[in-house]
N, C-alpha and C positions, 0 to 999 in steps of 0.2 A: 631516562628511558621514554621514549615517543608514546604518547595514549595512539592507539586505532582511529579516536573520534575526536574531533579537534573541541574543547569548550567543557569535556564532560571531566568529573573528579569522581575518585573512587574505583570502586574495587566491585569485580562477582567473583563467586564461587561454582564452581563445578565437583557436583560428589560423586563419586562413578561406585557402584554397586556391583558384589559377588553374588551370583546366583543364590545365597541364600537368605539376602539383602543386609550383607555387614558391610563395613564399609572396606574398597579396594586403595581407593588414594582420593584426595581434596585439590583440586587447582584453585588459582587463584591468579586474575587478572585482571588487567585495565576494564573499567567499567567504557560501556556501547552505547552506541542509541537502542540495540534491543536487550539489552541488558545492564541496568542501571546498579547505581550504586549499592551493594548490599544485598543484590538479589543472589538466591541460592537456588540451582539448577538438579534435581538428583535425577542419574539416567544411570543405567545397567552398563558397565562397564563397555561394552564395545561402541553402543551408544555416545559413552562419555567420549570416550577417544575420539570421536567423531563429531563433536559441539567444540572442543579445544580451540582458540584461535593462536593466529602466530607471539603472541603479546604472552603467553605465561610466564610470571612472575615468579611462584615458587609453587610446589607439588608436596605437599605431605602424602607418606606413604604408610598403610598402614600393617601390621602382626599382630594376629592375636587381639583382634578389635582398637589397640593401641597405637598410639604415632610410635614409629620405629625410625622414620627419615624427611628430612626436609631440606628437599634437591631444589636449593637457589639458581634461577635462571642466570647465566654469564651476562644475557643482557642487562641485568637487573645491577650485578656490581662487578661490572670488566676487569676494573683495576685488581680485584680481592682472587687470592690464591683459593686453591680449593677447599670449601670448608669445610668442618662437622660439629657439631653442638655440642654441649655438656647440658643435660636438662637437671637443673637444681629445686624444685618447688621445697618451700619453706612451709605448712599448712599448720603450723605453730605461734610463728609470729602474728603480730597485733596490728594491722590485718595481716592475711596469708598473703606472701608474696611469690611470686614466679620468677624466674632465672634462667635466662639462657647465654651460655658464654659459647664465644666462636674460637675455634683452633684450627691450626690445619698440622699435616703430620702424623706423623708416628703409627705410619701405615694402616690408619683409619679410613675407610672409604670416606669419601666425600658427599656430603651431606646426611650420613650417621647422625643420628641423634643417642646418648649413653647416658647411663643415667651414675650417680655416687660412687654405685662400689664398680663401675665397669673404667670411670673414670681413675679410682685409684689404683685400678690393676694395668691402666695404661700407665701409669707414672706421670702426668701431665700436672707441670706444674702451674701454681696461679700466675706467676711472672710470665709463663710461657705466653698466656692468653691475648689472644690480638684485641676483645674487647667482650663485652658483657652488659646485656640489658636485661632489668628488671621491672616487674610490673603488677600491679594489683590483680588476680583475675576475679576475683568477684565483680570490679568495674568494669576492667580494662583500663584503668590510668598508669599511663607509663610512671614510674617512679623517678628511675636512672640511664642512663647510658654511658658508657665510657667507649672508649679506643684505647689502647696504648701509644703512648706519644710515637714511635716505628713505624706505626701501619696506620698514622690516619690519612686522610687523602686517597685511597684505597677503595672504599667504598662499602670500607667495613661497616659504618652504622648502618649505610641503606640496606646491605643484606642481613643485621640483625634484626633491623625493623620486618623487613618482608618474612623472616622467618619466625620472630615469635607472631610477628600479626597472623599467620599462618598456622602457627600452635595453638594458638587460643580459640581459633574458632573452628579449627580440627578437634576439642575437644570441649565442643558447642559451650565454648567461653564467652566473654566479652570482646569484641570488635576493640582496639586500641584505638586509645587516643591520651590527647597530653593537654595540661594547662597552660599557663601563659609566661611559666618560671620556666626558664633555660640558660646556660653561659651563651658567648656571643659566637661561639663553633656551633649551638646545637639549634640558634637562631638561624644561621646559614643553613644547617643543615635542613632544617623546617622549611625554608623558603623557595630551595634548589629541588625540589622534587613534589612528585605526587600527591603527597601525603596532607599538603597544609593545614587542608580543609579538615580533617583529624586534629589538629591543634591549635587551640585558643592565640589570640593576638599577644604580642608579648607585655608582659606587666610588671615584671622583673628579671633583672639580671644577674646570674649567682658567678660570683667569680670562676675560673679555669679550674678545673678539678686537678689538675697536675701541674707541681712545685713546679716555682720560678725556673729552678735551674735542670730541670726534664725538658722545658719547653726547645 
């Protein structure tokens, strides 16, 4: 996806505000020369509407003061069918970790975010999943990423990435980012986008997560 400004890395956010100032929806997009990296913009909803530039990346949306949706821009992953999340948070494990797995189907709108028991009353099973990323949010360090060996090529991780990176600081989390361990798909994938500058030089390489004979 093209930055607005040529030279600049990173991301702003736009919070657009209900008259009673809870939150309406979160943008998120290439960072400007008037808007740098990491800057957060909060304006009253028609307001917001009206600071938007053509470049949004994803829109959390929110019910009931919660994220209920995160409406991945098509610019953002052309290749990837329409999606919607499963939101898994672990707040048990050693550290708490975060989950978001991507599906499309099963007459879920698109960009739905659902949470455990909404996902077992869809029937969706874990095979079905085109891919799933997880991540520390007390840091923000990405953990994991997967694809399913079908859908990569797709553009399935760059819409995972822009949607948890979009989750986590709709729910004034930690900004993602990653260390310098990746396999040699997620080195590509580092390299061919926006994000780099989010993730450490590489320092090791963990073998392919999916058996020999998946590949």
């Amino acid at each position: 996806m093209p930055l607005p400004t040529e030279g600049l890395e990173g991301w702003w956010r736009c919070l657009a505000l209900n008259g009673d100032g809870t939150p309406a929806w979160l943008a998120v997009m290439p960072a400007t020369a008037e808007h740098g990296d990491g800057v957060l913009v909060e304006l009253p909803e028609p307001q917001a509407s009206e600071a938007l530039d053509p470049h949004v990346m994803c829109v959390a949306r929110y019910a009931g003061g919660q994220v209920a949706e995160l409406a991945v821009s098509a610019d953002v992953a052309p290749k990837a069918p329409p999606l919607w999340f499963a939101d898994l948070p672990d707040p048990t494990a050693t550290p708490p970790t975060a989950t978001v797995i991507a599906f499309t189907g099963y007459d879920v709108p698109p960009g739905a975010l659902v949470d455990r028991a909404r996902l077992r009353e869809l029937g969706a099973a874990s095979e079905e999943q085109l891919g799933a990323l997880r991540w520390y949010p007390n840091t923000g360090e990405i953990d994991q990423i997967y694809v399913a060996p079908t859908w990569r090529r797709r553009n399935i991780a760059t819409a995972m990435l822009v949607a948890a990176g979009t989750l986590s600081v709709a729910r004034h989390g930690s900004r993602l980012w990653a260390d310098g361990q990746r396999t040699a798909m997620g080195e590509r994938l580092r390299n061919a986008d926006t994000w780099a500058h989010r993730a450490a030089d590489l320092t090791h390489i963990h073998p392919p997560m999916t058996p020999f004979d998946e590949r």
